[in-house]
VEXDO-261469 format. One record per atom (N, C-alpha, C): atom name; x, y, z; residue in one letter; residue number from 1. Coordinates in nm, 4 decimals, m for minus. Layout:
BEGIN
   atom         c1         c2         c3   rest    nr
     CA          X          Y          Z      A   NUM
...
//
This chain:
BEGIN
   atom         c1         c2         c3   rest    nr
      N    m3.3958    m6.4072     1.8035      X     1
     CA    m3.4643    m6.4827     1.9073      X     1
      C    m3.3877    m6.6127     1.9284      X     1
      N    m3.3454    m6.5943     2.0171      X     2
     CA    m3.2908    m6.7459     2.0757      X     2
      C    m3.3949    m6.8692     2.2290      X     2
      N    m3.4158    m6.9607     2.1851      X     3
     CA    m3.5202    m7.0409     2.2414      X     3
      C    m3.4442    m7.1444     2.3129      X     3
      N    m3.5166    m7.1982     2.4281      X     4
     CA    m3.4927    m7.2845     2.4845      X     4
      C    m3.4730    m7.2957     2.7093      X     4
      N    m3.4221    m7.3293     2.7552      X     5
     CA    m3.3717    m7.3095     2.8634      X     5
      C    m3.2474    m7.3799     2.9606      X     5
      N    m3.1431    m7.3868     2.8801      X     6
     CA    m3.0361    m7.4477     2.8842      X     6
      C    m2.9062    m7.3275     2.9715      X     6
      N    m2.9453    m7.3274     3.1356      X     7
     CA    m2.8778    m7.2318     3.2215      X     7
      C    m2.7408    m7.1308     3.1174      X     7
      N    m2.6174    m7.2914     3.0934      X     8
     CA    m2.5034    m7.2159     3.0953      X     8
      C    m2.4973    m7.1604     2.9194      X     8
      N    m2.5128    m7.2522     2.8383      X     9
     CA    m2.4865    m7.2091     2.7280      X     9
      C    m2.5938    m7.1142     2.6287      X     9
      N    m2.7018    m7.1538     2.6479      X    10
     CA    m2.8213    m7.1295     2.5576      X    10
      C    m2.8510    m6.9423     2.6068      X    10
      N    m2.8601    m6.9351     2.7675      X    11
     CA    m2.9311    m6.8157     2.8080      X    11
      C    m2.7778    m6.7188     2.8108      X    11
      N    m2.6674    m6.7908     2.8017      X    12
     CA    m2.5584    m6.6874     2.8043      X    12
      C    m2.5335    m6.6445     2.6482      X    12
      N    m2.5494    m6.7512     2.5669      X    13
     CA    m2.6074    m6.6750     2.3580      X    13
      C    m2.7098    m6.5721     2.4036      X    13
      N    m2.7972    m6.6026     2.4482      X    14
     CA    m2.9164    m6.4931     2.4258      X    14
      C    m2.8443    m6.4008     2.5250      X    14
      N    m2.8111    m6.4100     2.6106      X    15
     CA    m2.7509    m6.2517     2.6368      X    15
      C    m2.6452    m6.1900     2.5521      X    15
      N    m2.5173    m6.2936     2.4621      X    16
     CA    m2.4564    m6.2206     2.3895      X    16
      C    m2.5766    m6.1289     2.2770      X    16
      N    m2.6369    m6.2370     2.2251      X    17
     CA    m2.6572    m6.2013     2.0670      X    17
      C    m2.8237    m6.2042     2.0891      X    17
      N    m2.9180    m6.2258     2.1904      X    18
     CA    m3.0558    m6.2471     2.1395      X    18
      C    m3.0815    m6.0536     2.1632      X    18
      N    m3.2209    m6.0409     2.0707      X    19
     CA    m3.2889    m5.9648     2.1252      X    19
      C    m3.4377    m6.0179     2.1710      X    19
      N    m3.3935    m6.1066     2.1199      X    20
     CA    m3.5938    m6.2077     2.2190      X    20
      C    m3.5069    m6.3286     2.2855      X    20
      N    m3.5470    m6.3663     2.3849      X    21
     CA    m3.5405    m6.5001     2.4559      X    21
      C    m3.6696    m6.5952     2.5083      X    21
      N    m3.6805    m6.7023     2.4042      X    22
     CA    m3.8530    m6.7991     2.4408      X    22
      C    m3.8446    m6.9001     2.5477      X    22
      N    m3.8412    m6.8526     2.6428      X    23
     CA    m3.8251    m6.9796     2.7492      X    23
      C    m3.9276    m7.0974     2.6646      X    23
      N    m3.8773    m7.2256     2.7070      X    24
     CA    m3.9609    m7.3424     2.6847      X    24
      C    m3.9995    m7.3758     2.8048      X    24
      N    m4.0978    m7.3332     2.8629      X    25
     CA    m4.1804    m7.3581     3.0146      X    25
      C    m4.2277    m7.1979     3.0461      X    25
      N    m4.3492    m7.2736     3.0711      X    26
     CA    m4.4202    m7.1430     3.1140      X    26
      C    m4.4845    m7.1594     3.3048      X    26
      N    m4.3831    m7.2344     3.3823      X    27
     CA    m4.3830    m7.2624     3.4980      X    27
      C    m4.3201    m7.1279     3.5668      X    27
      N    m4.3894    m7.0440     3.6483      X    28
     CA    m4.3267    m6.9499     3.7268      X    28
      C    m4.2382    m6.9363     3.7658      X    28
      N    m4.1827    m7.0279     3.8980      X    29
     CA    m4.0987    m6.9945     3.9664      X    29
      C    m3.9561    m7.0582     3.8573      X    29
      N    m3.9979    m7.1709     3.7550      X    30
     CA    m3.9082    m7.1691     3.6894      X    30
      C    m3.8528    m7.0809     3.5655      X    30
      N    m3.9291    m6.9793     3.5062      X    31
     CA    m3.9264    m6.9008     3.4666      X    31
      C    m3.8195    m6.7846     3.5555      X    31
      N    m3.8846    m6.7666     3.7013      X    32
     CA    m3.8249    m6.6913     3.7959      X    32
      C    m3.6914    m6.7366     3.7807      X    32
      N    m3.6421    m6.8675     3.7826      X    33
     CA    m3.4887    m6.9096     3.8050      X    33
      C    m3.4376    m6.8373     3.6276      X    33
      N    m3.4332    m6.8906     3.6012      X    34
     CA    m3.4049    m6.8705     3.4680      X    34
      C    m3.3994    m6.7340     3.4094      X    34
      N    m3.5253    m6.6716     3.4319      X    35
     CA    m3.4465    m6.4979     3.4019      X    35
      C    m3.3143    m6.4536     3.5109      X    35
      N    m3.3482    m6.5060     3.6208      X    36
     CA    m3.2597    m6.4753     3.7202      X    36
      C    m3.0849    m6.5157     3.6252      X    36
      N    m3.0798    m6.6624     3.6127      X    37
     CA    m2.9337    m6.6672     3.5737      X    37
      C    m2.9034    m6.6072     3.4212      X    37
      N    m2.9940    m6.5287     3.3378      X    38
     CA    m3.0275    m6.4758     3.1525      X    38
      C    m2.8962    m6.3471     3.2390      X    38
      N    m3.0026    m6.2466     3.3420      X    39
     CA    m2.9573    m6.1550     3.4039      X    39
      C    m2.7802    m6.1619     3.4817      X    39
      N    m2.7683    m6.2677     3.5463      X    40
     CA    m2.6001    m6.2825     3.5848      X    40
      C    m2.5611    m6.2880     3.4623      X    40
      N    m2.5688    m6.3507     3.3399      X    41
     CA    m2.5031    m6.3579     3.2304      X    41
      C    m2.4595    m6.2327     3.1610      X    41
      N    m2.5995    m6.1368     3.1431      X    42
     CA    m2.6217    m6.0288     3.0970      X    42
      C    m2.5364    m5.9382     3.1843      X    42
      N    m2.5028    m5.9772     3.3150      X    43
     CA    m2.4369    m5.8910     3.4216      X    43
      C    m2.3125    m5.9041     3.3169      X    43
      N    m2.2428    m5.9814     3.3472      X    44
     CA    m2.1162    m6.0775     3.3295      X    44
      C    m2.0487    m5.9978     3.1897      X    44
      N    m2.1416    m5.9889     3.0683      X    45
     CA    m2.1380    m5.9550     2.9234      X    45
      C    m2.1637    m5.8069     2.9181      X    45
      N    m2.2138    m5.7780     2.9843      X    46
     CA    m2.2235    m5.5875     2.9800      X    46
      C    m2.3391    m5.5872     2.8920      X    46
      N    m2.4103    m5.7021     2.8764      X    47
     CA    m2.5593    m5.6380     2.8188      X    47
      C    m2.6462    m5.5975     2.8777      X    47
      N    m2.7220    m5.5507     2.8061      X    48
     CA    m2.8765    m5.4536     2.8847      X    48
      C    m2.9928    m5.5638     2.9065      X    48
      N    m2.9596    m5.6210     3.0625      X    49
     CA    m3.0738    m5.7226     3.0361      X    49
      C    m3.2438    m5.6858     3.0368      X    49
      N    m3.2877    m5.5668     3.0509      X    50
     CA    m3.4308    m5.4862     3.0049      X    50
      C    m3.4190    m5.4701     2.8719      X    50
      N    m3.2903    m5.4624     2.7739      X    51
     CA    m3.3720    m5.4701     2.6390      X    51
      C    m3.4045    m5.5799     2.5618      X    51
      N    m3.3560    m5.7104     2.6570      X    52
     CA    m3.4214    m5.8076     2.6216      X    52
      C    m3.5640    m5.8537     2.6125      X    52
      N    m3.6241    m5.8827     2.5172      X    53
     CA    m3.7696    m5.9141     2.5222      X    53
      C    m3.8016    m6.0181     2.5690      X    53
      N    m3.8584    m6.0947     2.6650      X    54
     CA    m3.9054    m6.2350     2.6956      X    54
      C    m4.0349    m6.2664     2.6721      X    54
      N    m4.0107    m6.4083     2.6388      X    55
     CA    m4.1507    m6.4132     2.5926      X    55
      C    m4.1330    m6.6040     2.6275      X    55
      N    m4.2237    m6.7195     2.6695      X    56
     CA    m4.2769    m6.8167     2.6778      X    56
      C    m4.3452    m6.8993     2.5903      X    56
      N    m4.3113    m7.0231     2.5653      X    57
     CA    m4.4240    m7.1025     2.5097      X    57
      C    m4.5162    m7.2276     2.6395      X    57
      N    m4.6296    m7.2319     2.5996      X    58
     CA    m4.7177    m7.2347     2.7080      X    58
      C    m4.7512    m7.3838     2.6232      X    58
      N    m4.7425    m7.3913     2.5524      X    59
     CA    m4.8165    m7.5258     2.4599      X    59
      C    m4.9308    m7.6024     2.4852      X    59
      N    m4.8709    m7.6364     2.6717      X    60
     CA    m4.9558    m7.7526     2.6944      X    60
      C    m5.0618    m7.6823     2.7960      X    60
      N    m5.0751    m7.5355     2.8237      X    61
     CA    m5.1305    m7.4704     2.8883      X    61
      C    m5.2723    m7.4914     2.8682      X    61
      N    m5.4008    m7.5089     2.9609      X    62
     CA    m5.4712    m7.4290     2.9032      X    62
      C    m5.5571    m7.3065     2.9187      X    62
      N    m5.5968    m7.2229     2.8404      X    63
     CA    m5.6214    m7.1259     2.8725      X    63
      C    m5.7940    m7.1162     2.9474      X    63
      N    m5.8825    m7.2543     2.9375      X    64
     CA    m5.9723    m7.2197     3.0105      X    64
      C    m5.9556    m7.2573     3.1729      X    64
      N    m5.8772    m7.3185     3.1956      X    65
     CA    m5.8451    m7.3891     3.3173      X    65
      C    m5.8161    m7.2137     3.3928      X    65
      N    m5.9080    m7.2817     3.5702      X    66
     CA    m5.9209    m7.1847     3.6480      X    66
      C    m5.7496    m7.0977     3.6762      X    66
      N    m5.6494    m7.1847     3.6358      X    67
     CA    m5.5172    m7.1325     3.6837      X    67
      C    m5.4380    m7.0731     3.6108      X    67
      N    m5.5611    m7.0582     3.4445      X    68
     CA    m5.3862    m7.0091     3.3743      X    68
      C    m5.4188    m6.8214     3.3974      X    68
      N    m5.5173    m6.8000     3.4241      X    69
     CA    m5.5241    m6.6079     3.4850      X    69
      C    m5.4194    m6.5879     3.5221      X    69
      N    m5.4274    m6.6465     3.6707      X    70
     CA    m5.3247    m6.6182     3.7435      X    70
      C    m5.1880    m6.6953     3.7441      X    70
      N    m5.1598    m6.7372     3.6436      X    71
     CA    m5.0076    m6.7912     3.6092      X    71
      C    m4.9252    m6.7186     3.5140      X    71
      N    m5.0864    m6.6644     3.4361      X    72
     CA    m5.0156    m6.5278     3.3351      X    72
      C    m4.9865    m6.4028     3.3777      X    72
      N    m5.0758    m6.3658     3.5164      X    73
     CA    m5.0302    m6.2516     3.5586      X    73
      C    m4.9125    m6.2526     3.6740      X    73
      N    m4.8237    m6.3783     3.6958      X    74
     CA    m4.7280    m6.3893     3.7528      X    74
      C    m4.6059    m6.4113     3.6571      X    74
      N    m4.6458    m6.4407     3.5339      X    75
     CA    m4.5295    m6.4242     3.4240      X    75
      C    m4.5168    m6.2888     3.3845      X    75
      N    m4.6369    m6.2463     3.3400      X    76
     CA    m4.6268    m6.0566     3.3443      X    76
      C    m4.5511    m5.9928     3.4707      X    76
      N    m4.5673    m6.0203     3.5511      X    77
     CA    m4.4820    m5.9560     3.6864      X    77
      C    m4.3445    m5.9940     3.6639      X    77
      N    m4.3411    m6.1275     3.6062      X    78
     CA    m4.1402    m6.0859     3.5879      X    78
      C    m4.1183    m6.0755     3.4275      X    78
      N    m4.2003    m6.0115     3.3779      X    79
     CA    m4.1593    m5.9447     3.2536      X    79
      C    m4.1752    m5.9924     3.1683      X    79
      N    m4.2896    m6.1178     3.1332      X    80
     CA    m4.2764    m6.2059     2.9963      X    80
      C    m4.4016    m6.0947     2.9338      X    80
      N    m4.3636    m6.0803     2.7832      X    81
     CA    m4.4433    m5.9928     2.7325      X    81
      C    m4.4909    m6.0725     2.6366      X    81
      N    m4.5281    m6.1987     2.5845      X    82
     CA    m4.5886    m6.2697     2.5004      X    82
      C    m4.5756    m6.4252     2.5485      X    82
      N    m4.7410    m6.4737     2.5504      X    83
     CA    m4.7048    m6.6621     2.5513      X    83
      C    m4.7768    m6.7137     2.4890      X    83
      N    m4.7015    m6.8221     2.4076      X    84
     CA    m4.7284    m6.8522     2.2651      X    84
      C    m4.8032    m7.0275     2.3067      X    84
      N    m4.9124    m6.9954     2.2769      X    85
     CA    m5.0175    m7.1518     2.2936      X    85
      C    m5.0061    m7.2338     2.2162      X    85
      N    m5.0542    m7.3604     2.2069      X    86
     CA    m5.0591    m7.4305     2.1025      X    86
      C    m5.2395    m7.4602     2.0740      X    86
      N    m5.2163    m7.5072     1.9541      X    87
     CA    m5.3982    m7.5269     1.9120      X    87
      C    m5.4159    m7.6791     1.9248      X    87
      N    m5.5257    m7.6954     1.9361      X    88
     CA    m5.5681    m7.8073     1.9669      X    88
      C    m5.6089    m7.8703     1.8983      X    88
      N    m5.5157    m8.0057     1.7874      X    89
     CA    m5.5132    m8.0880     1.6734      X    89
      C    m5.6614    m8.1375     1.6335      X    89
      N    m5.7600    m8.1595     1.7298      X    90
     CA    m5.8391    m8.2146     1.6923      X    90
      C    m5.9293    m8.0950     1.6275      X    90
      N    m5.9242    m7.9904     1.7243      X    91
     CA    m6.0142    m7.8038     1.6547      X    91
      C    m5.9215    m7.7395     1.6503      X    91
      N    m5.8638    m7.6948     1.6162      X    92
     CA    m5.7384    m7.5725     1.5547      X    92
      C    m5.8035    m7.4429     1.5427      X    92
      N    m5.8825    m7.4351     1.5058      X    93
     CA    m5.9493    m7.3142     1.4395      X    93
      C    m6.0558    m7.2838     1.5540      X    93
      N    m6.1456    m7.3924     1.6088      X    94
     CA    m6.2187    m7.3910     1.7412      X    94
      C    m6.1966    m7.3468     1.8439      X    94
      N    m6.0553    m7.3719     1.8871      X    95
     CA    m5.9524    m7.3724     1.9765      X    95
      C    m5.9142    m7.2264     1.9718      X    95
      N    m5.8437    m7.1597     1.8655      X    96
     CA    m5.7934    m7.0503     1.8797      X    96
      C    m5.9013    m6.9237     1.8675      X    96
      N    m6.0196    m6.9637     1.8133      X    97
     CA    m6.1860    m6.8753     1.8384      X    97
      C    m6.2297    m6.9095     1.9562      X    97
      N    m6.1817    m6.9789     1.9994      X    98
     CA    m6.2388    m6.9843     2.1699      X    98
      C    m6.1327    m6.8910     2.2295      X    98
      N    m6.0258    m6.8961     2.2418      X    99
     CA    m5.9283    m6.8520     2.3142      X    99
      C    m5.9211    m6.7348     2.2878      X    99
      N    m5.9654    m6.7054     2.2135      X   100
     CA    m5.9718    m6.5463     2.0767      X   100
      C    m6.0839    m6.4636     2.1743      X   100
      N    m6.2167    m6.5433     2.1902      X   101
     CA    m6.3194    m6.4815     2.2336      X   101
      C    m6.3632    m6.4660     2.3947      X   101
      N    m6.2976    m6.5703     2.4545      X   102
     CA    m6.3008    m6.5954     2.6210      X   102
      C    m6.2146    m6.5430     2.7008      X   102
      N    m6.0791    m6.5480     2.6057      X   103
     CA    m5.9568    m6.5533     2.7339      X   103
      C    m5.9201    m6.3964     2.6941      X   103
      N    m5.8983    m6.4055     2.5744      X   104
     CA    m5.7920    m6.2817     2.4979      X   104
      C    m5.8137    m6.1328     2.5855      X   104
      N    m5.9956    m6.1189     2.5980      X   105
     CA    m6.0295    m6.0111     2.6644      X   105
      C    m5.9439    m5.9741     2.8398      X   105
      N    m5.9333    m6.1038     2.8828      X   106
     CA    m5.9054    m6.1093     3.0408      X   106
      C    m5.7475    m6.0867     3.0395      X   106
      N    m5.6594    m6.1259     2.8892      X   107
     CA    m5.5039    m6.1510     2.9026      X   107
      C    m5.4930    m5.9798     2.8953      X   107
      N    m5.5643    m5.9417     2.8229      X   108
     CA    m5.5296    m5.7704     2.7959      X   108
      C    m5.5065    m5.7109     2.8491      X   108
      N    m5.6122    m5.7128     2.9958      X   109
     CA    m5.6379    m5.6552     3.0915      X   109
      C    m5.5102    m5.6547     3.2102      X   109
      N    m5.4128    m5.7851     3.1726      X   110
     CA    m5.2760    m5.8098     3.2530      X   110
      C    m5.1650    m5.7310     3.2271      X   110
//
């Protein structure tokens, strides 16, 4: 797994050598740019850019807010297959039993 979103150097490693790539932003259309140039790289290198796994960190996301549904099912449409939240310092455990019990059911369904 190689992390980050650094166009020339970072996403052209993960096309040599990743088999996961974690974007740091879980912004769509920037997501959209960014697989876009993973893929010229992957062109470029003769790798298989579908056996790459993508996946997001969302951190500052949150998951009850009316927009993250539909921000996750526009990352699913260009192929992110995991996004990794952060917990919330003050409930940690609150936080991820909420998200566990409210959201988890609706992300499945994407």
């Amino acid at each position: 797994m190689i992390g980050g979103q650094g166009e020339r150097k970072t996403l052209r490693l993960v096309a040599q050598y990743a088999q996961i790539v974690n974007l740091t932003t879980a912004d769509p259309e920037r997501v959209a740019h960014l697989l876009d140039v993973l893929r010229g790289h992957c062109d470029r290198l003769g790798t298989d850019y579908d056996a790459i796994e993508k996946t997001v960190i969302a951190a500052f996301s949150d998951p009850h807010d009316p927009d993250f549904l539909p921000q996750m099912e526009k990352l699913s449409a260009l192929g992110i297959t995991q996004v990794v939240l952060g917990a919330s310092p003050d409930d940690p455990v609150g936080r991820v039993a909420r998200v566990a019990d409210e959201v988890l059911p609706a992300l499945a369904k994407i």
